[in-house]
C-alpha positions as CSV (number, residue, x, y, z in Angstrom):
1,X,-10.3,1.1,18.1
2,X,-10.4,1.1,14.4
3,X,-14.2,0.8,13.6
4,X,-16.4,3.3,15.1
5,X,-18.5,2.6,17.9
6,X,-21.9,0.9,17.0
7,X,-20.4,0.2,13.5
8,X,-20.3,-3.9,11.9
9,X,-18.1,-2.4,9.3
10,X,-20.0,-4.2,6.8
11,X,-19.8,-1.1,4.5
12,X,-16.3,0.0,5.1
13,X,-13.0,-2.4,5.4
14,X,-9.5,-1.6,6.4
15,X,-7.0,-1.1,3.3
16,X,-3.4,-1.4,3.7
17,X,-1.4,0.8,1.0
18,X,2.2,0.5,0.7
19,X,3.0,2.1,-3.3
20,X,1.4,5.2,-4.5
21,X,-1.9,5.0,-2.8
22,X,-0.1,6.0,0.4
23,X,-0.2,10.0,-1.4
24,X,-2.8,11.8,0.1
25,X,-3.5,13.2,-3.4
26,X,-3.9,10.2,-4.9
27,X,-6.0,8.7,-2.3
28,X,-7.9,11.9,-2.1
29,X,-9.1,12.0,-5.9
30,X,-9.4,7.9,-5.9
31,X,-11.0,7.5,-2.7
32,X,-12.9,10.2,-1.7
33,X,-15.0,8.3,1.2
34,X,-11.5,6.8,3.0
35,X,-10.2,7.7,6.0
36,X,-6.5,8.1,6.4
37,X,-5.7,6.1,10.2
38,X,-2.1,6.7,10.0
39,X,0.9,4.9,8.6
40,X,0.9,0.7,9.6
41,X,3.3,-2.3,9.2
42,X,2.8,-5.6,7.4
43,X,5.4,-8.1,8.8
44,X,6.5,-11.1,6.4
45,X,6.8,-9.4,3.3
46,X,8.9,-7.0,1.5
47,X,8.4,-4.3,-0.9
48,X,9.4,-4.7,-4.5
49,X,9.0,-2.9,-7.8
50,X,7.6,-5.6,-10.0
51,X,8.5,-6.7,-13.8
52,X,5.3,-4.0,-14.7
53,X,7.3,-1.3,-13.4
54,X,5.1,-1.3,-10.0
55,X,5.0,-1.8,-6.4
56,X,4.4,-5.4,-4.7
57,X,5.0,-7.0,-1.5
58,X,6.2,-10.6,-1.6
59,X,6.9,-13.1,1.1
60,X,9.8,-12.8,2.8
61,X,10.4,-13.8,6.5
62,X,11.9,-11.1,8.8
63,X,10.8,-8.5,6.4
64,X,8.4,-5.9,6.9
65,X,6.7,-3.5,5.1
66,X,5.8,0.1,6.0
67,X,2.4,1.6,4.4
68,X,-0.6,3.8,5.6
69,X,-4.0,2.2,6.9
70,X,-6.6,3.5,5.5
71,X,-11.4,2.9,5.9
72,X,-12.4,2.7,2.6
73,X,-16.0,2.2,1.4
74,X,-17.3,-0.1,-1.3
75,X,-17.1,2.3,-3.4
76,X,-13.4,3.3,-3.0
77,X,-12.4,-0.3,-3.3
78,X,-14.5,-0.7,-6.7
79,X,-12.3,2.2,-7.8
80,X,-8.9,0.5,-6.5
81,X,-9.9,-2.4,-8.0
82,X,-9.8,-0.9,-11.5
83,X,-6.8,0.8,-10.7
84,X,-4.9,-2.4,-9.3
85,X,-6.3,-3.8,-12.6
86,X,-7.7,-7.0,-10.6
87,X,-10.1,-7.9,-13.3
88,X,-7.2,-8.2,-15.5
89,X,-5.2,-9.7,-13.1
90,X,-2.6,-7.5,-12.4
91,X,-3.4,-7.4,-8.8
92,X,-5.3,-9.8,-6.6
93,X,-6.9,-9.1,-3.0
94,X,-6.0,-10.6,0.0
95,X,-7.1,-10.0,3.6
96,X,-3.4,-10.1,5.5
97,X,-2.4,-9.2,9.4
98,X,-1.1,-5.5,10.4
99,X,0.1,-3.8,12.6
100,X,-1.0,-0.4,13.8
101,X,0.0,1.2,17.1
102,X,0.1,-2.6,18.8
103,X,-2.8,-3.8,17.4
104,X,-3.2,-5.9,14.4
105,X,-5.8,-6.1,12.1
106,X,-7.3,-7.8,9.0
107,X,-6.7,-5.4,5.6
108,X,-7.3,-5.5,1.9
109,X,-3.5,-5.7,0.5
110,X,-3.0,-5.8,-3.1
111,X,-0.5,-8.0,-4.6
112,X,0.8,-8.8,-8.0
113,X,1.6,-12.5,-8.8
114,X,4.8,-11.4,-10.4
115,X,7.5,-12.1,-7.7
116,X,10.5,-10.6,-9.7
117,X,11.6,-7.4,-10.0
118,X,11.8,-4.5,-12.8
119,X,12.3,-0.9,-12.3
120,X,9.5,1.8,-12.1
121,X,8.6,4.5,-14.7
122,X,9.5,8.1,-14.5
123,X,6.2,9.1,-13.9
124,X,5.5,6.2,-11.3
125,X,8.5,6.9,-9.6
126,X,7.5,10.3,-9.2
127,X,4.2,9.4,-7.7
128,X,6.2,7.1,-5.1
129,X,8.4,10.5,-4.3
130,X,5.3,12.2,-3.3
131,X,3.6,9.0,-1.6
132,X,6.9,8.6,0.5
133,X,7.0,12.4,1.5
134,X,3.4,12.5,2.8
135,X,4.1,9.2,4.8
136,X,8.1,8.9,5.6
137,X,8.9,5.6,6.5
138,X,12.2,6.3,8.0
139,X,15.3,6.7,6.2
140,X,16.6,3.1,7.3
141,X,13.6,1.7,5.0
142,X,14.0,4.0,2.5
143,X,17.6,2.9,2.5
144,X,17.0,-0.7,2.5
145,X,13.9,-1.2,0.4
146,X,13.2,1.5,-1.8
147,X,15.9,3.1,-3.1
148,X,17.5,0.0,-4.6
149,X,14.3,0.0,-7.0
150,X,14.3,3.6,-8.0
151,X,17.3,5.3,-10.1
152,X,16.8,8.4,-8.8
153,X,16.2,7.2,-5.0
154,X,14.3,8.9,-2.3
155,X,15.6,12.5,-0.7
């Protein structure tokens, strides 16, 4: 069950990360009220580095995309928000379908509106490493998704 017993979970809501919010670190020192519930899959889509250098999922039928699920507070998201840049519109929200130990449920995804692709900065790219190394997707991902985005690739 992914909301706690006697919980509406009107003050927390699922948050599906698939970039560099799947770090611990990261998460840790944005997010200090999450709760990590392990790594989940969002079918239909496939990850990307956008033109800004940054992660994104886009549509894409027989796809999937590997991430971590995480409980996040209102709090948290106000602070994702900002980082996502959704004001700005960098990012927008949307509630989509995944998958976690064969059960699906709703999750905040971010996605950028920018459907083509660029290539990540150094720094970015080193955040990814570290993102990737606390939640390993499987080398056949990494292979087929990731690495054709980053320069250096993924060890």
């Amino acid at each position: 069950m992914l909301l706690p017993k006697g919980s509406t979970g009107s003050d927390t809501r699922l948050y599906f990360a698939y970039g560099s919010n799947m770090g611990n670190a990261q998460m840790s020192q944005r997010c200090p009220g999450h709760s990590n519930l392990g790594q989940a899959i969002l079918t239909g889509y496939r990850w990307i580095i956008a033109p800004d250098g940054y992660a994104n999922v886009v549509p894409s039928p027989g796809d999937m995309v590997a991430g971590v699920l995480y409980r996040i507070n209102r709090d948290d998201e106000k602070v994702l928000d900002h980082f996502e840049g959704v004001h700005a519109g960098d990012y927008e929200k949307r509630m989509l379908v995944v998958s976690k130990s064969r059960q699906t449920v709703e999750a905040l995804v971010y996605i950028n509106s920018q459907t083509g692709t660029g290539r990540p900065s150094a720094e970015y790219t080193n955040r990814l490493h570290q993102a990737f190394a606390d939640a390993p997707p499987g080398q056949h991902y990494i292979d087929r998704y990731i690495t054709p985005f980053l320069e250096q690739g993924l060890a």
